[in-house]
C-alpha angles and dihedrals in degrees: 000000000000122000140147124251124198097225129194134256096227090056137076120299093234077197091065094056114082104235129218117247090224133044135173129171112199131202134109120284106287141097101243112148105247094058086037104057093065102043092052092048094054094044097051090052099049089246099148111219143161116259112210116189105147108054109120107237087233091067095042089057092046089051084049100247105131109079097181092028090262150105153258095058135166124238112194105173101341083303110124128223118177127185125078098240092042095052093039092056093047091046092050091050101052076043094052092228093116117099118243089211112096102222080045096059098041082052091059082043090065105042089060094048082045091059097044088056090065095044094065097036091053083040095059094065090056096089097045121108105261102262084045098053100045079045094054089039090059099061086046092068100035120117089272100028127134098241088046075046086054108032088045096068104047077050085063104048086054088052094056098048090086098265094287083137086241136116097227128006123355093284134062112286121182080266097076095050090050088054100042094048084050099052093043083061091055105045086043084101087225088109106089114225096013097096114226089247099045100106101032082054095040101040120035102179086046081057095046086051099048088050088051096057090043093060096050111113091225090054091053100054092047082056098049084045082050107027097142087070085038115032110126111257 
C-alpha cells in the first residue's frame, strides 16, 4: 500500500520525522472515520504500515493494546497510541499532510474534535428502541438540532477557508479525510432516520469537500483496493 503524495510547503516534512520501523493499525473491517483517518493518511504519504483488521478485541486486551479499552489504536514499534485525534495527527505527520503553522494545525485540531462530536451525539441513539431512535434522530438533523449545531460548524470552518473546497490550507490535510469519511457515514443511508442527502442539502461546502477528496488520485486507488466498502450503489 505504497503511493506518492504531493505534499505543501506550508505542512510537515514527513523527511524530517524519524519514522518507526513498524506500524499496525488495528480495528475491525470497515471504513468507519476514526480507523480510517489514520490508514488513509498513512497510505497517501507512502508510510508503509500493517493493516489489521481481523484481531478479535478480546486478544488485543489480553496483549495489552487497548488502552482505553477501544479500539482503533496505533502500534509504532510495539509501542501503543490510542485516541482518534492523537493518532490522525501522528499519522499525518509521518504522512506529511499536518500543517507546520500553528493556527493550521490547531484548525485541523478542530475538524477532528468536530467529528468526533458527531460521532457521540449520533452514538448515543444506538441504543434506543427503534421508534425511538428515527424519532431522536430527527430531532438531531432539524433546523436547530444538535447534529445541523455540530456539522454546522465544521460547515463554517470550510466556508471560511477561501472556497478551496478544504478544511485547512489550500491542500488536503488529514482534516479533510476525517470529514469526508465522516460524511460518507452519515449520507450511507444505513443510519435510520438521517436521510442520505442530509448533509450534501444542508451543508454545501461539506459537500464541496467531499467531492474534493473523492476526486484525489490517491483516494481513488485506496477505494478500488477497498471497493466492497466503495463500489457506486
Amino acid at each position: 500500500m505504497l503511493a506518492g503524495l504531493t505534499m505543501l510547503s506550508t505542512s510537515t516534512t514527513a523527511s524530517a520525522i524519524a519514522r518507526p520501523t513498524s506500524l499496525k493499525v488495528y480495528y475491525g473491517d470497515m471504513p468507519f472515520w476514526r480507523a480510517e483517518v489514520v490508514r488513509l493518511a498513512l497510505f497517501m504519504g507512502d508510510v508503509p504500515f500493517e493493516d489489521v483488521r481481523d484481531q478479535k478485541r478480546v486478544d488485543l486486551i489480553a496483549a495489552g493494546k487497548l488502552t482505553f479499552g477501544a479500539v482503533p489504536v496505533l502500534e509504532a514499534d510495539g509501542k501503543i497510541l490510542s485516541q482518534t485525534s492523537a493518532m490522525a495527527v501522528y499519522a499525518a505527520k509521518l504522512a506529511g499532510m499536518h500543517p507546520e503553522d500553528a493556527w493550521d494545525a490547531a484548525k485541523v485540531d478542530e475538524c477532528i474534535n468536530g467529528c468526533t462530536d458527531v460521532t457521540g451525539t449520533v452514538g448515543a441513539t444506538f441504543g434506543m428502541k427503534d421508534d425511538e431512535k428515527v424519532s431522536a434522530r430527527a430531532a438531531l438533523i432539524a433546523a436547530d438540532g444538535r447534529l445541523t449545531l455540530h456539522l454546522g460548524g465544521l460547515e463554517k470552518i470550510c466556508s471560511e477557508n477561501g472556497g478551496c473546497s478544504y478544511a485547512v490550507g489550500s491542500t488536503m490535510t488529514v482534516a479533510d479525510i476525517a470529514i469526508w469519511r465522516l460524511i460518507g457515514w452519515l449520507s450511507s443511508g444505513v443510519i435510520d432516520g438521517i436521510p442520505g442527502d442530509y448533509v450534501s442539502t444542508t451543508f454545501p461546502h461539506l459537500a464541496a469537500l467531499v467531492t474534493a477528496v473523492d476526486a484525489h488520485p490517491k483516494v481513488g486507488e485506496w477505494k478500488t483496493l477497498h471497493s466492497k466498502f466503495y463500489a457506486p450503489k
